[in-house]
C-alpha positions as CSV (number, residue, x, y, z in Angstrom):
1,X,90.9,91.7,110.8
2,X,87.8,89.1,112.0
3,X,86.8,86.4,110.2
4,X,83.3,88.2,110.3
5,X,84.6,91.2,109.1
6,X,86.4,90.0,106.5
7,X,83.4,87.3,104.8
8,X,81.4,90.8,104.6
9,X,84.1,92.5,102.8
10,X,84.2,89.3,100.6
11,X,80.6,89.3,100.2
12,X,80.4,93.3,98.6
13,X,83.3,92.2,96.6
14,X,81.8,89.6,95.1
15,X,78.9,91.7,94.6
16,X,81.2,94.5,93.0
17,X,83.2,92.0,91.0
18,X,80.3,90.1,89.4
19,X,79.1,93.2,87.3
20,X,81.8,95.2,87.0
21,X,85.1,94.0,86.8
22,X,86.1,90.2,85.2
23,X,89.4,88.3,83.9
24,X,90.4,86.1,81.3
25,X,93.8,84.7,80.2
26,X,94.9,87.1,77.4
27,X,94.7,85.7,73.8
28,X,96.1,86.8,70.8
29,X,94.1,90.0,69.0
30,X,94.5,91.3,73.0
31,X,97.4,93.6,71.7
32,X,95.3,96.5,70.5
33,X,94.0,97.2,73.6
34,X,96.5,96.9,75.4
35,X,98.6,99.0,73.1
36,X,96.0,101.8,73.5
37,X,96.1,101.7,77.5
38,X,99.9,101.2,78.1
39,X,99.7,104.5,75.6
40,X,97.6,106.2,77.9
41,X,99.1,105.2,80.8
42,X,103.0,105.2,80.2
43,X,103.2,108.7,82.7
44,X,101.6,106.6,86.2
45,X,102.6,102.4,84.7
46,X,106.6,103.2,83.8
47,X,107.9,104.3,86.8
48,X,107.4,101.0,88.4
49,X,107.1,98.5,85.1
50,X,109.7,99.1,82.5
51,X,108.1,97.3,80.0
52,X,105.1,100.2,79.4
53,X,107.2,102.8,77.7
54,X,106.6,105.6,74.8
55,X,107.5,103.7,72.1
56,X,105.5,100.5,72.8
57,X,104.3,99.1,69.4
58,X,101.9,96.4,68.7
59,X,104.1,93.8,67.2
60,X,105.9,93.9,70.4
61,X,102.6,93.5,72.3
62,X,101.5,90.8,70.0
63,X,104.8,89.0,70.6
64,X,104.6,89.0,74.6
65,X,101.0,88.0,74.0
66,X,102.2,84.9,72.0
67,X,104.7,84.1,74.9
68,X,101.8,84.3,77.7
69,X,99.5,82.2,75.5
70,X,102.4,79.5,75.4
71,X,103.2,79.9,78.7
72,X,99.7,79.5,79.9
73,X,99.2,76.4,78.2
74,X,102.3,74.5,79.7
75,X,101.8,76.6,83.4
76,X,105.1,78.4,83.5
77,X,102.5,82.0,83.7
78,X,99.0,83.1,83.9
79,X,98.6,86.6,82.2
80,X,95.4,87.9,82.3
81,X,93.3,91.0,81.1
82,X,91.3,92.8,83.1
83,X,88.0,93.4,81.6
84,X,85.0,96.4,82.4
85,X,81.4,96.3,81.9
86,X,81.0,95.9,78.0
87,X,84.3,94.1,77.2
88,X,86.7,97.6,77.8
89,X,90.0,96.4,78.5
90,X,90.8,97.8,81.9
91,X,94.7,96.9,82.4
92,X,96.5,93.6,83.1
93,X,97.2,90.9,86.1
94,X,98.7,87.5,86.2
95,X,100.9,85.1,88.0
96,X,104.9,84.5,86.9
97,X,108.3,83.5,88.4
98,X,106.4,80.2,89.0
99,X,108.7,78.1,91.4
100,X,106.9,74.9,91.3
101,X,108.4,73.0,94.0
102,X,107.5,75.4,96.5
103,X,104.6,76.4,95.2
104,X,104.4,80.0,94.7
105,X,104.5,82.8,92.4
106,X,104.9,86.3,92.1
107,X,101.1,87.9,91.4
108,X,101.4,91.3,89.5
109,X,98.9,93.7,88.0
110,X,98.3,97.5,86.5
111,X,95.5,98.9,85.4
112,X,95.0,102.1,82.6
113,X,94.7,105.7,83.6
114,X,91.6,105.9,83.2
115,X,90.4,103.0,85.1
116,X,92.0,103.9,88.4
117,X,90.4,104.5,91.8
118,X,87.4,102.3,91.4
119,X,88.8,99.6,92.7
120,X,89.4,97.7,89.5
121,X,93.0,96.4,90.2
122,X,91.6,95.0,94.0
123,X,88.7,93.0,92.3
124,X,91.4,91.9,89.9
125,X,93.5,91.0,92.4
126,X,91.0,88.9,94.3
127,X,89.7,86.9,91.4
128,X,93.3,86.5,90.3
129,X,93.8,84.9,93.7
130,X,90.9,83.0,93.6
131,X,91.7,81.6,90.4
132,X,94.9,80.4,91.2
133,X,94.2,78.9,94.2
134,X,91.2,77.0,92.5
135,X,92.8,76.1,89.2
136,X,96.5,75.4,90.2
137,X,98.7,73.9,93.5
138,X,100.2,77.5,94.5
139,X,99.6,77.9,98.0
140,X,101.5,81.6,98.1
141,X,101.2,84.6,95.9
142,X,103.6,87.1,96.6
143,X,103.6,91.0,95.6
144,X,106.6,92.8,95.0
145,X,106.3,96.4,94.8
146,X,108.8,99.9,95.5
147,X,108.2,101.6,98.8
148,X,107.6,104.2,96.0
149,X,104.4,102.8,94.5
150,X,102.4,103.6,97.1
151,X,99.5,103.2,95.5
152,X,100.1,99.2,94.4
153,X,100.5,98.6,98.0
154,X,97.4,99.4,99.1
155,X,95.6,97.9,96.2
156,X,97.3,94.7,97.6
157,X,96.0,95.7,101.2
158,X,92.3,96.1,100.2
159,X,92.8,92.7,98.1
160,X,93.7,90.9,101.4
161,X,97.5,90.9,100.7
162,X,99.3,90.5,104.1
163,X,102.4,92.9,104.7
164,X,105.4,90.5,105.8
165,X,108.1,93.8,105.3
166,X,110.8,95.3,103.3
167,X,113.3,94.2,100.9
168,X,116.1,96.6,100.6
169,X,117.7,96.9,96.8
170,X,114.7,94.6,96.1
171,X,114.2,96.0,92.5
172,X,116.4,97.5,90.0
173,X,113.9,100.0,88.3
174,X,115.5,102.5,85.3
175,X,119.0,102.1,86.3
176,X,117.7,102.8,90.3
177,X,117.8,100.5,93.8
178,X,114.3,100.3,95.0
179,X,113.3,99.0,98.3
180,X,110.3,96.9,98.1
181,X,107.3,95.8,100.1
182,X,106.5,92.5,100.3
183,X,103.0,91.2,100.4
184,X,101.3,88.0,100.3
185,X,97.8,86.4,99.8
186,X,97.8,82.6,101.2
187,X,95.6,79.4,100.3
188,X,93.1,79.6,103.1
189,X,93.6,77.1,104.8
């Protein structure tokens, strides 16, 4: 892709992200919404993220938002929500397996059922990226997703993600070998 082309796909997404789509670190109280939208969305999140299952409850929500708060603070992870017009909680992003000395980290996100196919998790994706290359020394976000979840690897195309290949036996999801695709957004440069 051109430099040209791509500053005017910046520019609409800008555009797009300023009024629609926003994140923030996730803070404790967060686990109410996001108990209502792993809820809704344990058929499409589970196959690929273990952790969004029937029987999610808030405690344990509350307890993993504890963790990310603490985290956050001493820069071991960046969890973030992703918020709509109005303050709806649209699904979650962040940055974790930090490795410091060579300055990367794994970049994640999901969003809710209901929320999908409006471009939600690329704008996430994009400020998440942004962020971190504005508010920490990362100079490589990787994404690490199944050959099966098609759909995550194009979000991560439209984002800006570069495709660097596959993985085999990459990820061990539900008892299951998956091979995975790996992606990557760089610090411009």
């Amino acid at each position: 892709m051109s430099n040209k082309i791509r500053l005017l796909s910046d520019l609409k997404w800008r555009k797009m992200a300023d009024t629609d789509v926003s994140i923030r670190l996730y803070r404790v109280g967060d686990e109410v919404a996001l108990l209502e939208a792993a809820r809704e969305s344990v058929r499409e999140v589970r196959p690929f993220m273990p952790w969004c299952h029937p029987q999610i409850q808030r405690d344990e929500l509350r307890g993993w938002i504890e963790a990310q708060v603490a985290a956050a603070q001493v820069g071991t992870a960046y969890e973030f929500a992703i918020i709509g017009t109005g303050g709806s909680y649209l699904g979650g992003c962040g940055l974790n397996q930090i490795d410091a000395e060579n300055r990367r980290a794994n970049l994640g996100y999901w969003v809710r059922t209901s929320a999908t196919r409006r471009g939600v998790a690329t704008m996430a994706v994009r400020q998440l990226a942004h962020w971190a290359f504005r508010h920490t020394s990362l100079i490589r976000l990787e994404i690490v997703a199944s050959t099966q979840n098609i759909a995550s690897v194009r979000t991560a195309l439209r984002a800006g993600a570069e495709r660097e290949g596959v993985l085999k036996s990459r990820l061990w999801l539900h008892g299951v070998s998956h091979d995975a695709v790996v992606l990557s957004i760089v610090r411009p440069g």
